[in-house]
Every structure is written in structure tokens, then in C-alpha cells.
FIROSE-859635 format. One record per residue (C-alpha): residue in one letter; x, y, z. Coordinates in nm, 4 decimals, padded with zeros to 6 digits. Example, Ala and Ser with C-alpha at 12.3 -4.5 7.8 and 13.67 -1.06 7.14 Angstrom:
% FIROSE-859635
padren px py pz
A 01.2300 -00.4500 00.7800
S 01.3670 -00.1060 00.7140
//
This chain:
% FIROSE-859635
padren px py pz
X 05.1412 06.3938 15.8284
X 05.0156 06.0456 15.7044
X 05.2916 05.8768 15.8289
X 05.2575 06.0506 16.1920
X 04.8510 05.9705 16.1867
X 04.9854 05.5649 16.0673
X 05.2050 05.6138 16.3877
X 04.9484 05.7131 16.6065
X 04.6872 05.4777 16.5029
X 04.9515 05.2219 16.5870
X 05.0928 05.3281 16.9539
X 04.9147 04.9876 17.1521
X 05.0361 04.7658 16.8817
X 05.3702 04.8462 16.7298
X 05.7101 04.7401 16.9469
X 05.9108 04.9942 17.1176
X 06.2401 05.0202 16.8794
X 05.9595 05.0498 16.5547
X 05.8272 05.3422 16.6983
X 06.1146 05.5089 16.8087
X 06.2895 05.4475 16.4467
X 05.9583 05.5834 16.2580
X 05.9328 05.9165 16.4867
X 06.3202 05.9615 16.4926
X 06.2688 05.9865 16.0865
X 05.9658 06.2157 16.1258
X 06.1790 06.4241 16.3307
X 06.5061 06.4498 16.0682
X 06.2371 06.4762 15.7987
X 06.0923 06.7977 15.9201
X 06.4015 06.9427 16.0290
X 06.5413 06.9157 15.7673
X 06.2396 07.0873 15.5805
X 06.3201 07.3805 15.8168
X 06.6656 07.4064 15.7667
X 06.5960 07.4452 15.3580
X 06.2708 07.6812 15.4790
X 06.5364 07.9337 15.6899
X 06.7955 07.9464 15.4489
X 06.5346 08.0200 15.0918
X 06.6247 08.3707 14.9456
X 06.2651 08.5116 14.9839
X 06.1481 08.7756 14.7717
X 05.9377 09.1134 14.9403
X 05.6401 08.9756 14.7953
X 05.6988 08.6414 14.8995
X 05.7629 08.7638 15.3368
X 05.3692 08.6848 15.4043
X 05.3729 08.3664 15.2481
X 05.7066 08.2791 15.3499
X 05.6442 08.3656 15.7398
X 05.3474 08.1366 15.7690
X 05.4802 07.8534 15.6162
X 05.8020 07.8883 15.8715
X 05.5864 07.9320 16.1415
X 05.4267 07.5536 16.0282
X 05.7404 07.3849 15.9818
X 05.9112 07.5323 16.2725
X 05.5663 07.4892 16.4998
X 05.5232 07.0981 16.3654
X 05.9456 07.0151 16.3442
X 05.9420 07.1232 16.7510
X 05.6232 06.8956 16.7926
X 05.7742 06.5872 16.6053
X 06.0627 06.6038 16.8356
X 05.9028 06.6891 17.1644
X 05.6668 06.3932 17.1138
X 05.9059 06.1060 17.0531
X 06.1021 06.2712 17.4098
X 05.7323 06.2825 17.5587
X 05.6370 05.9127 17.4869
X 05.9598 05.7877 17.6541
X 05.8492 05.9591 17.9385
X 05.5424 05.8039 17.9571
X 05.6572 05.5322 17.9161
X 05.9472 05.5131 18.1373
X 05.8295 05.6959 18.4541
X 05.4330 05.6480 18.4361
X 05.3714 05.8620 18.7183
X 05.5780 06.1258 18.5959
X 05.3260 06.3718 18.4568
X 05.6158 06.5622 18.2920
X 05.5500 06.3404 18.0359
X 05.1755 06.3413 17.9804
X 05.2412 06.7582 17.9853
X 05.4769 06.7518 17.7173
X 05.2908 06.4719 17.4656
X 05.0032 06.7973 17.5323
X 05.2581 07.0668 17.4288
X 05.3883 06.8258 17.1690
X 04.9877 06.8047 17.0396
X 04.8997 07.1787 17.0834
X 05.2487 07.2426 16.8710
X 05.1142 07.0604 16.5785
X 04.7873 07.2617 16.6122
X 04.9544 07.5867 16.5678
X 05.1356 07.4544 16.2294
X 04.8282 07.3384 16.1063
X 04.6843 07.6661 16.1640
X 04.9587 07.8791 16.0386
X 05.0048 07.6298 15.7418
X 04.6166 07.7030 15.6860
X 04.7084 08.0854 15.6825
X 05.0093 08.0698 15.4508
X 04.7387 07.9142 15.1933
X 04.4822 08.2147 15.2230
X 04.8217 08.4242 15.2135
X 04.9028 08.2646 14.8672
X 04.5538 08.3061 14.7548
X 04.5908 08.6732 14.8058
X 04.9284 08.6817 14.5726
X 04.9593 08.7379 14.1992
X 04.8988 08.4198 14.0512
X 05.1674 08.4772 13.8337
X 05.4593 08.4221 14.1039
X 05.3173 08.0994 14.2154
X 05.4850 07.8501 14.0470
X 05.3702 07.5470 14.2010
X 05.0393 07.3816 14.3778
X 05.0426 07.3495 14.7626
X 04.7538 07.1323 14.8679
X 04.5634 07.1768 15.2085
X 04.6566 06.9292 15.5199
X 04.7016 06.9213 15.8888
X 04.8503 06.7182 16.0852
X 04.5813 06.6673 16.2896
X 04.2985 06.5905 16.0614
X 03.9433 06.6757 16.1675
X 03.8486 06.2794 16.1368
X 04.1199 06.1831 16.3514
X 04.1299 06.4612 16.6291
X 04.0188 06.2269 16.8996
X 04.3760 05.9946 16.7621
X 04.5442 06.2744 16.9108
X 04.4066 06.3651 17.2550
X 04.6868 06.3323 17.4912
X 04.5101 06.1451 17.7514
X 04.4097 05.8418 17.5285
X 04.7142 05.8458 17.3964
X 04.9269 05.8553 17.7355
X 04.6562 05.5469 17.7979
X 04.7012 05.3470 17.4501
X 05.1117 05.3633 17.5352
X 05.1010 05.2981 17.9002
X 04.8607 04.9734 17.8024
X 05.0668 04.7885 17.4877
X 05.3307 04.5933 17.7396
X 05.5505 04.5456 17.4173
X 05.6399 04.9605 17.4641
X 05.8003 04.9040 17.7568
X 06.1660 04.9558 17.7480
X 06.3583 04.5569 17.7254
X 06.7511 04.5525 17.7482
X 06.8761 04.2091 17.6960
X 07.2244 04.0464 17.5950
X 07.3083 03.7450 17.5147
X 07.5815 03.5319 17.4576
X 07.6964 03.1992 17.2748
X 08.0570 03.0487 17.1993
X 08.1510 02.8701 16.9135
X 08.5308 02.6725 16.9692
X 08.7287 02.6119 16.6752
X 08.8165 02.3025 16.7361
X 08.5148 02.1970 16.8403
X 08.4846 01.9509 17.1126
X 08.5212 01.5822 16.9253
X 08.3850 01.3789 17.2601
X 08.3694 01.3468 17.6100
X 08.6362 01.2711 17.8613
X 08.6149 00.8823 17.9615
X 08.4257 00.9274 18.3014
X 08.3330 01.2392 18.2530
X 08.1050 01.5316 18.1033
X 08.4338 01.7170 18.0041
X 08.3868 01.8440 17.5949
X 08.7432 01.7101 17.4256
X 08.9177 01.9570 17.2369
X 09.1455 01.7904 16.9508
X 09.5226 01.8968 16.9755
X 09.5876 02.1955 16.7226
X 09.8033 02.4681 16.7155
X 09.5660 02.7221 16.7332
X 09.2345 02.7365 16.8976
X 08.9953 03.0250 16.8609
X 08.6453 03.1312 17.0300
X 08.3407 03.2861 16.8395
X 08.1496 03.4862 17.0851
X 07.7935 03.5321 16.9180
X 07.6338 03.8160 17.0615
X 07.2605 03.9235 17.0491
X 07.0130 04.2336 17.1106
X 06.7278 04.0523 17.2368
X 06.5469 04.3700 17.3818
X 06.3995 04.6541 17.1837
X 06.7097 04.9615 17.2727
X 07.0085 05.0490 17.1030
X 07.2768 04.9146 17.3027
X 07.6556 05.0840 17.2788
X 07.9846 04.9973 17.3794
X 07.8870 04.6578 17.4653
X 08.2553 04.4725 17.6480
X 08.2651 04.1388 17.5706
X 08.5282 03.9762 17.7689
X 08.6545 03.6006 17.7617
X 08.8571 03.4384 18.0327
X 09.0849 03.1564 18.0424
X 09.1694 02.9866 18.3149
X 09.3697 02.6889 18.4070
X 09.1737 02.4616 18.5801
X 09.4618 02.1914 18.6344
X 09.6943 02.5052 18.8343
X 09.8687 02.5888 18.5083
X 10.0189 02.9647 18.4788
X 09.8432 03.0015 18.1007
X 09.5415 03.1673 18.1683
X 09.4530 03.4941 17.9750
X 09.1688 03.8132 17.9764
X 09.0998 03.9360 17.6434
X 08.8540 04.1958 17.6005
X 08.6452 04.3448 17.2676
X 08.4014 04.5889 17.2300
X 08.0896 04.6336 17.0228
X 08.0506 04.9741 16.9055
X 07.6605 04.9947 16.8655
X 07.3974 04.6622 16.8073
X 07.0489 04.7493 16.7021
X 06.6847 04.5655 16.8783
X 06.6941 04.1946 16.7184
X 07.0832 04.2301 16.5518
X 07.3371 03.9654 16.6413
X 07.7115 04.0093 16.5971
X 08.0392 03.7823 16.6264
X 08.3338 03.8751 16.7554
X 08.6705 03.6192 16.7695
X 08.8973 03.5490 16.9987
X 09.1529 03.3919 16.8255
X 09.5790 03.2440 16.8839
X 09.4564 03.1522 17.2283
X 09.7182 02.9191 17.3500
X 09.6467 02.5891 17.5010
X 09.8511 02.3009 17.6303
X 09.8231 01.9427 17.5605
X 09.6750 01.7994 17.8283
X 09.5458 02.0855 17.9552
X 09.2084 02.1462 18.1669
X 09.0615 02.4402 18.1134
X 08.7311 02.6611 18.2538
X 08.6359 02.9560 17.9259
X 08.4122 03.2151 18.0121
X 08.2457 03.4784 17.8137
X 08.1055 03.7775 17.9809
X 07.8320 04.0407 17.7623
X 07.7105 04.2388 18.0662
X 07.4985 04.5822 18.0394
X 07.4579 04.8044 18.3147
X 07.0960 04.6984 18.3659
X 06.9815 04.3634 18.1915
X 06.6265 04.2023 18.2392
X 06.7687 03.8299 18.1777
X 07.1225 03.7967 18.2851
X 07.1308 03.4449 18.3328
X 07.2322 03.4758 17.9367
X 07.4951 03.6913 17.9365
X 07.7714 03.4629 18.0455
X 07.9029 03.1599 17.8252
X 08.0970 02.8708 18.0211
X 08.2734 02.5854 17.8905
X 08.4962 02.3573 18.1008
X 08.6937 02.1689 17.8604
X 09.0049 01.9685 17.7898
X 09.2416 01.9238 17.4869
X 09.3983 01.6082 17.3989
X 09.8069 01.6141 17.4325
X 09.9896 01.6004 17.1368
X 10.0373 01.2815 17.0519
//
């Protein structure tokens, strides 16, 4: 309950991914709790008792999870009022656990002391102090406000060589690559908006820029890369001939992306013949 009030008093300030994570483990928390409620071996003169408190639990573990759904809603389709109608039912369901959770306490009250083995303090979710946190309207208004809610997907992309360029072609703004036998190409790849973003294809592509017949598509995929992570992925035992000229590009592309002028690395490069 504290942390959901910390969560609320925080919906114009915190960034989209932080709140998402900190309801998402509100949610598991209390269902969870109701999972270990349903399957208790309750005693007869435990059933009063025992039926409020899994009227709370289930009443404020269906509220923890329709309001995380309800806030996307809000704000991802604003004029939607789907979502305004749910963050109420989402409000109104953590009324009725307060209130049963209110009567399992007069319920245990009522019981002989001597089967209550432990002390269950009072709470609500929705404190008195803090109702007005909770009123859906200022709430729909506090999330629709904080720009840094709105929903960001952004990739991007650098290459490392290995060789690395060692200078310039005479004449020209060509990188040199040094003769080797291998050459390999670090593709480092970052979340710079605030979703989970899955099954990311990376793709590099060599070609020949001199009409040579070596050019090559590799392809890699990143499972799952969290708002803010960064990954690496190598493409290594390209081949490359002495003397060659060569255009590399790396491709990070997402269905939708709000910048993608940075999901494509090019290089244009040339590697010294073996001398």
C-alpha cells in the first residue's frame, strides 16, 4: 500500500519504464499473496475471517493489475475514455479491499483470542489523507501532463572494426583498414527509449564497392533489451580482399522508431593489399 501511494504521488514525475517496472511488481506481489490466500487449509472457525481477507486480496490484486493496463491507456490513446473508465474501476477495486480488509479485522475481533496467533494491523490502500491522490480524474490529468510518460521507442546503432581504420586513403576520406586475416565488426546496440524492445534483427551488409563478387548478409538477433541497456553483438571471419573497397552497413530497425536516422551504421572503407 505504501509503495502504491509512493507511486501515485509520483505519476507527473517518474519516467515511463520506472513506473511500469514498480506497478508490474505490485501486481506479482499481490498475486502472489492470493495464490498462498486460495490455497491456506482454513479451519470452520477461521471461514469468516478467511472470506474477508480473500475478498481484499482478490478485490486489491484485480485493482493493481487493471491500473498499470489503465494508465497505458491513458496514456497511449488520450481520447480513449476506455482508459480513464478502467483507472475508475481500477480505484473503486481498491475501495472494496480496503473495506472488506476493514471487515476481516472486526471479524477477528469477534474470534477467540486464543486462535489468533499473530497481529494484523489496520491499512487501506487508499488512506483517508491521500483520497484526493487517487481520484481518477487528477490522476488521468497528472499522467496525460508529465511528457516523460509518453511511450519513446528508439534504437541505435554504432560499429566498432577490428582492425580499426589506421588512416585515410591519399586523396581521399576513405578509413584504411590494415591487411589481416580476419576482420570483425562490433555492432553496439542501444535502448534509448523507455519500452522493452524484443527480437531486435540486427543485420550487417557487405558490399563490394570496387564490383567484387565478396559481399555477404549476416543477420543476429537480440532476444529482449531493457529502457537505457546497450548490448554488442559481433560479426566476426568476415572476409576481405587486399585491395579491396568496401561499403559496411549495419541495420537495428523497429517497427516504429521515433529517431531512425540512428539506426543504421555506414562505413565505406578500404584495406591495404597484402604486401
Amino acid at each position: 500500500a505504501a509503495a502504491l501511494d509512493a507511486v501515485v504521488a509520483s505519476l507527473d514525475t517518474v519516467d515511463r519504464s520506472e513506473l511500469m517496472s514498480r506497478l508490474g511488481m505490485l501486481a506479482t506481489d499481490t498475486s502472489e499473496a492470493e495464490e498462498r490466500l486460495a490455497s491456506a487449509d482454513v479451519p470452520p472457525s477461521a471461514a469468516e475471517v478467511h472470506g474477508f481477507l480473500s475478498v481484499a486480496v482478490t478485490s486489491w490484486s484485480g485493482a493493481l493489475t487493471s491500473i498499470r493496463a489503465a494508465i497505458v491507456i491513458v496514456l497511449d490513446q488520450p481520447l480513449d475514455e476506455a482508459g480513464f473508465d478502467q483507472l475508475t474501476e481500477s480505484v473503486n477495486l481498491l475501495r472494496v479491499g480496503d473495506t472488506a480488509y476493514a471487515g476481516f479485522l472486526d471479524a477477528l475481533n469477534r474470534m477467540d483470542p486464543d486462535l489468533v496467533t499473530r497481529d494484523f494491523h489496520s491499512f487501506g490502500f487508499i488512506a483517508v489523507a491521500n483520497s484526493d491522490a487517487f481520484d481518477p480524474t487528477a490522476m488521468a490529468t497528472r499522467l496525460q501532463g508529465g511528457l516523460q510518460l509518453e511511450a519513446t521507442r528508439d534504437i541505435s546503432i554504432t560499429g566498432i572494426t577490428n582492425p580499426e581504420p589506421v588512416a585515410f586513403q591519399e586523396g581521399t576520406d576513405v578509413p584504411v583498414i590494415p591487411f589481416s586475416e580476419s576482420f570483425a565488426v562490433s555492432a553496439v546496440v542501444a535502448n534509448e527509449g523507455n519500452e522493452v524492445e524484443s527480437a531486435v534483427t540486427v543485420s550487417l551488409v557487405l558490399t563490394p564497392s570496387d564490383g567484387g563478387d565478396d559481399g555477404l548478409e549476416r543477420d543476429q538477433t537480440i532476444a529482449e533489451l531493457a529502457p537505457g541497456a546497450a548490448t554488442t553483438l559481433v560479426f566476426d571471419d568476415i572476409p576481405l580482399r587486399g585491395g579491396g573497397f568496401y561499403e559496411l552497413v549495419i541495420t537495428a530497425a523497429l517497427p516504429a522508431d521515433d529517431d531512425e536516422a540512428n539506426n543504421v551504421w555506414r562505413m565505406v572503407l578500404y584495406q591495404n593489399a597484402d604486401t
